[in-house]
BAGU-857475 format. One record per residue (C-alpha): residue number from 1; x, y, z. Coordinates in nm, 3 decimals, decimal comma. Each point is the difference from the previous one (the first is absolute). Layout:
<nodes>
NODE   k       u       v       w
NODE NUM       X       Y       Z
...
</nodes>
This chain:
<nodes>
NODE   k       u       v       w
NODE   1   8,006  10,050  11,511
NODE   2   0,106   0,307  -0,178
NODE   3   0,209   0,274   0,336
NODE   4  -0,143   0,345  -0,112
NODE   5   0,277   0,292   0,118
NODE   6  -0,059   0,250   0,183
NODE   7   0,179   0,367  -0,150
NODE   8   0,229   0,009   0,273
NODE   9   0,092  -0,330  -0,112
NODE  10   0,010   0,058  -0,367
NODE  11   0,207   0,294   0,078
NODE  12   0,291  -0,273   0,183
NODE  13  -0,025  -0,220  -0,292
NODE  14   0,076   0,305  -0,233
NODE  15   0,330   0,078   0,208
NODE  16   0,034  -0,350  -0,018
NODE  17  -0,010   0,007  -0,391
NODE  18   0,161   0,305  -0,019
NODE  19   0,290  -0,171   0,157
NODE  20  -0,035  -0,272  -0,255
NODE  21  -0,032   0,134  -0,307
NODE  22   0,330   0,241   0,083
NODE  23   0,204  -0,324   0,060
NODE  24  -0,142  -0,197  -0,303
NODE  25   0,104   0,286  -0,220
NODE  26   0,375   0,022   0,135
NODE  27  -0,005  -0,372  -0,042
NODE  28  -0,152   0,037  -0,389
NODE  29   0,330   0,212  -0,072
NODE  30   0,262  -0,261   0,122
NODE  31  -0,161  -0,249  -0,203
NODE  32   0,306  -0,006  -0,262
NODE  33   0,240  -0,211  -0,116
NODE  34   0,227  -0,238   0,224
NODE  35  -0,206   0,101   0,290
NODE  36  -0,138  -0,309   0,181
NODE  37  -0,339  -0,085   0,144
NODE  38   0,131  -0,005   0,360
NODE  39   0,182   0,329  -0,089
NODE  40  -0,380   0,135  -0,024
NODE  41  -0,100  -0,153   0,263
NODE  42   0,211   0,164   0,231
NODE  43  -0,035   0,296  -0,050
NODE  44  -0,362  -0,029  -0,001
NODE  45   0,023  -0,101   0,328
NODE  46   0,269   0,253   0,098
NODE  47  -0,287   0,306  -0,136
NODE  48  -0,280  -0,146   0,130
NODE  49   0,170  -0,036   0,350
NODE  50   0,145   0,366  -0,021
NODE  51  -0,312   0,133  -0,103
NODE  52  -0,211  -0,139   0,291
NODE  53  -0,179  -0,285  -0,113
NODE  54   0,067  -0,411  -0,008
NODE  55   0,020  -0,171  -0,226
NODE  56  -0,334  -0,192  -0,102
NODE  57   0,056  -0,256  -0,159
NODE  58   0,229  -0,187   0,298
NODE  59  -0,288  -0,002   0,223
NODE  60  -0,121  -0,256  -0,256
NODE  61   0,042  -0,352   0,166
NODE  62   0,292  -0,188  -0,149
NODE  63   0,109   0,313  -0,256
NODE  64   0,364   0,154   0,090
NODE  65  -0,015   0,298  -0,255
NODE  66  -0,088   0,367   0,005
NODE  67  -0,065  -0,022  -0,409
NODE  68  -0,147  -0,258  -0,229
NODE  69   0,199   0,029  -0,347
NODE  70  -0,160  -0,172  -0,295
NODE  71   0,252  -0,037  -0,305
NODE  72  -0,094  -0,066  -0,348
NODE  73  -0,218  -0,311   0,047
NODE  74  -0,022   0,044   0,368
NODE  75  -0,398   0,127   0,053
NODE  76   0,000   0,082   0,360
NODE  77   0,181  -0,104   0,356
NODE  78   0,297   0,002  -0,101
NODE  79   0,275  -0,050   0,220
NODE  80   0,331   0,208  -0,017
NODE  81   0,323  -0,154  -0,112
NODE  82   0,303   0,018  -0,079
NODE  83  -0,107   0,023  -0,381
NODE  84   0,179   0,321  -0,156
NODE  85  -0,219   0,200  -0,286
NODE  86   0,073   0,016  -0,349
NODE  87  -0,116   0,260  -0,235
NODE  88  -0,326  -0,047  -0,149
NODE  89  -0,132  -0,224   0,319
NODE  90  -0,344   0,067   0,120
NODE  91  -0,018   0,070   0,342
NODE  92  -0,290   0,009   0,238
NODE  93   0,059   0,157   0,372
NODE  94  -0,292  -0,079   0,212
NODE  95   0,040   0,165   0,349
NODE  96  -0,237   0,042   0,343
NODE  97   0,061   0,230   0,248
NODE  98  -0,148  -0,015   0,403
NODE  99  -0,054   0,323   0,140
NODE 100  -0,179   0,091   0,332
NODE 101  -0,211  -0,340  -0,028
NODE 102  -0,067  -0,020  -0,346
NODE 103   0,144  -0,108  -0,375
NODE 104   0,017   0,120  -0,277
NODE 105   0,076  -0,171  -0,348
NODE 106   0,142   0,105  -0,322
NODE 107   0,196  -0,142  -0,316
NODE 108   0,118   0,133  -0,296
NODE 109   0,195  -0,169  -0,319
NODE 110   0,261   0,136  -0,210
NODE 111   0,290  -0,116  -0,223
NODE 112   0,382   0,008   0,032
NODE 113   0,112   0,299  -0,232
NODE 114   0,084  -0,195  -0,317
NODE 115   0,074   0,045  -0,363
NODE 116  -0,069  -0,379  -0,097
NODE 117  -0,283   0,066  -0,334
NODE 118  -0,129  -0,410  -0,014
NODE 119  -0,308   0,091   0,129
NODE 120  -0,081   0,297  -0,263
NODE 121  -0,280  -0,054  -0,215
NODE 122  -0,070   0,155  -0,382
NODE 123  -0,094   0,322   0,128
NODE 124   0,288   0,029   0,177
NODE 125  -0,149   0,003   0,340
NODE 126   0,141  -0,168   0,302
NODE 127  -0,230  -0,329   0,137
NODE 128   0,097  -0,017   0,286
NODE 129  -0,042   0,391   0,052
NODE 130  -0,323  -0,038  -0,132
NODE 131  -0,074  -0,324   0,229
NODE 132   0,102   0,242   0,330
NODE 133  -0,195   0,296  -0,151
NODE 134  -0,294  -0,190   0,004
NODE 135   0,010  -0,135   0,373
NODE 136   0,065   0,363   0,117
NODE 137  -0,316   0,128  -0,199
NODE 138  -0,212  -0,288   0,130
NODE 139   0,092   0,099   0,341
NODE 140  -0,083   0,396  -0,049
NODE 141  -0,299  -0,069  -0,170
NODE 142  -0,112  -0,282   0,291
NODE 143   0,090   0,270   0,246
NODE 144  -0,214   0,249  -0,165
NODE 145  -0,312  -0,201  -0,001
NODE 146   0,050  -0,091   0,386
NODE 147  -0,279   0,219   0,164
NODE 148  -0,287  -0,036   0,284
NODE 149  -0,314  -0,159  -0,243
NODE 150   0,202  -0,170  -0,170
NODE 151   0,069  -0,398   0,018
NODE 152   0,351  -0,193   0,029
NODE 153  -0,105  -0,165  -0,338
NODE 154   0,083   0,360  -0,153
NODE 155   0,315  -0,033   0,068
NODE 156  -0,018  -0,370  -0,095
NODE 157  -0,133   0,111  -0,332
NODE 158   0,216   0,291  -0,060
NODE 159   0,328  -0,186   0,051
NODE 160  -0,069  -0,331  -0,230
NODE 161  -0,132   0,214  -0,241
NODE 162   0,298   0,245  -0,101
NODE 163   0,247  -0,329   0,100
NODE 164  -0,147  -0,242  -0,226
NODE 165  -0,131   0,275  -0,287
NODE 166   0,413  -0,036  -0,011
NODE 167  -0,028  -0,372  -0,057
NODE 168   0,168  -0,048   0,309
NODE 169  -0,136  -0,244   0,315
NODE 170  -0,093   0,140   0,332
NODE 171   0,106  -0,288   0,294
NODE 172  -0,289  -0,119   0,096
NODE 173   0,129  -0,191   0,353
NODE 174   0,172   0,370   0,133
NODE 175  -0,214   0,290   0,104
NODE 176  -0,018   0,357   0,138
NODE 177  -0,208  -0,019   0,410
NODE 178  -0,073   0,236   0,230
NODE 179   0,292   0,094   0,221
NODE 180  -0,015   0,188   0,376
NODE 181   0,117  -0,171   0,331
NODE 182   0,057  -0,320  -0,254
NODE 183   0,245   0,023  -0,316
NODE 184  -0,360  -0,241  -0,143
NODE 185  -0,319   0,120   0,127
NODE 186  -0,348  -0,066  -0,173
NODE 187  -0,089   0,107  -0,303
NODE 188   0,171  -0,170  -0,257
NODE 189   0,054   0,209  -0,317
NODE 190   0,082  -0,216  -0,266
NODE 191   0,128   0,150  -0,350
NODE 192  -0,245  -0,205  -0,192
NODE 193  -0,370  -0,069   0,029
NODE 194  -0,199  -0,334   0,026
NODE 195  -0,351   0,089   0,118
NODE 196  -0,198   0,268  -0,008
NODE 197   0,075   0,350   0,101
NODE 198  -0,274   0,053   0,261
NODE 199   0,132  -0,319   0,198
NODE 200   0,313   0,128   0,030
NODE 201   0,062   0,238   0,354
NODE 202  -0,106   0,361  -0,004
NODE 203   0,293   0,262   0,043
NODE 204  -0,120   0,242   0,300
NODE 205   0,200   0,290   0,149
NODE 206   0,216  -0,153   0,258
NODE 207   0,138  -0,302  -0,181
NODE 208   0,351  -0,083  -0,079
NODE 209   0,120  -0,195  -0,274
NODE 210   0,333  -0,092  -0,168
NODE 211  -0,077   0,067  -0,403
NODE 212   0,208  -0,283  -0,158
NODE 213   0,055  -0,072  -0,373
NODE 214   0,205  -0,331  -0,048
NODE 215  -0,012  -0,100  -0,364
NODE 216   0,247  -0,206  -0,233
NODE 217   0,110   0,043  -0,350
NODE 218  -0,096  -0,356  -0,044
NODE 219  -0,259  -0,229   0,146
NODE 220  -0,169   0,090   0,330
NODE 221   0,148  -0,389   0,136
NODE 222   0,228   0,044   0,318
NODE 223   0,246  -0,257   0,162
NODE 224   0,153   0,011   0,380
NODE 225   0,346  -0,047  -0,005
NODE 226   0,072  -0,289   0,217
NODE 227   0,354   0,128   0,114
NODE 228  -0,126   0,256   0,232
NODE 229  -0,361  -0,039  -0,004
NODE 230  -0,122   0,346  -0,061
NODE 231   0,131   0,145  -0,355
NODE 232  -0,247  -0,041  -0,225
NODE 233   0,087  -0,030  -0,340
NODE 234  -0,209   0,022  -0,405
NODE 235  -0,066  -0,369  -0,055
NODE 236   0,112   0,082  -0,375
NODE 237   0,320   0,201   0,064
NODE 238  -0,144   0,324  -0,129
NODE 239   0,050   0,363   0,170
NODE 240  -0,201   0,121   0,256
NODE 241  -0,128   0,303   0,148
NODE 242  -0,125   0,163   0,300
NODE 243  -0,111   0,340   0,127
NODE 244  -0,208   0,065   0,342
NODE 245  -0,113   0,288   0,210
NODE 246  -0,157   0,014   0,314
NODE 247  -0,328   0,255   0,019
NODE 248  -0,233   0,107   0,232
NODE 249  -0,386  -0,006  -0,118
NODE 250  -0,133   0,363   0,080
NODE 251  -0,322   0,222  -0,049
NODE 252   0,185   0,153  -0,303
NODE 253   0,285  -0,129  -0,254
NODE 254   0,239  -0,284   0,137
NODE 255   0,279   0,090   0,249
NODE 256   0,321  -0,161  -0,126
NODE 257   0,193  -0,077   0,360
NODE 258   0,290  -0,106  -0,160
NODE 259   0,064   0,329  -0,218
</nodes>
């Protein structure tokens, strides 16, 4: 069952969000060298506490960190370590915040500063730029298209279509979902689409979803890594990406909560 919100309630979430997005930010800019994962996730815990909020993501059962941090090959639910960046890593931070009864979720991928050229190509253009570019666009375009009358296949569509025109893989076994009281309420919002548009859920003023694009450089296969039972990994080895908002379905254009 999909929890409609109320304004009032929208208008927590977006304090909520706002809360969010200014921590994920300050954590974006120490992503450098030598820092550590658990240096991250410190502090993200250390804003989101001094701002007001909780964190979200410990009032999932059996996770102990404020941030997920997905490196290179890591796809999503990543947990923190002691592993120090190096320039030229890829680095996903994936953070939730809980704020007067509700979450909010949000994720955004960059790279350590670096001045290693292997992955140039003839034009001279940067793949793995290119690769991040592409995520982000998906994401702002998916956004765009998320408005009352339309469907959750929209999205779908919109996402697997700029990711793969790339010839890159959307993950297939991770999705966006509704998110409210829950971090995962109903609907799913998956970045690709398998049936037809007018089966998939309607978007009406009131919802609340969690926009996610999670996409590899590689194949779209995933592994679980059996040492802590949560990373999850590219089956192949390649780079991976991922970028998510959380919006609020309205009479007019999309509310972006975590602005």
């Amino acid at each position: 069952m999909i929890n409609y919100k109320t304004e009032k309630e929208i208008e927590i979430m977006r304090k909520g969000g706002r809360i969010l997005a200014d921590v994920l930010y300050e954590v974006l800019d120490h992503v450098q060298e030598g820092v550590s994962e658990l240096e991250l996730d410190d502090l993200a815990e250390k804003l989101i506490l001094e701002k007001g909020g909780e964190p979200g993501f410990k009032k999932v059962e059996g996770y102990n960190n404020t941030l997920c941090i997905s490196t290179n090959d890591v796809v999503v639910h990543g947990v923190p370590g002691g592993y120090r960046l190096k320039k030229g890593d890829v680095v996903g931070i994936d953070c939730g915040v809980f704020y007067g009864g509700f979450h909010t979720d949000m994720s955004e991928t960059q790279r350590v500063s670096t001045d290693n050229k292997q992955h140039l190509t003839n034009n001279r253009k940067d793949k793995v730029d290119i690769f991040l570019e592409t995520g982000k666009r998906a994401l702002d375009e998916a956004i765009k298209i998320a408005v009352a009358g339309n469907r959750v296949g929209h999205i779908s569509k919109t996402i697997q279509g700029i990711v793969e025109g790339q010839n890159y893989s959307v993950v297939r076994s991770l999705i966006g979902h509704g998110v409210g009281k829950e971090l995962h309420e109903e609907p799913e919002v998956p970045g690709f689409l398998d049936e037809d548009i007018k089966s998939t859920p309607l978007l009406k003023p009131g919802m609340t979803i969690a926009i996610e694009v999670i996409y590899n450089m590689g194949g779209h296969e995933v592994v679980i890594d059996r040492g802590d039972g949560w990373t999850i990994r590219t089956e192949d080895g390649s780079l991976s990406g991922l970028f998510e908002r959380t919006i609020a379905i309205t009479d007019k254009e999309p509310l972006i909560l975590t602005a």
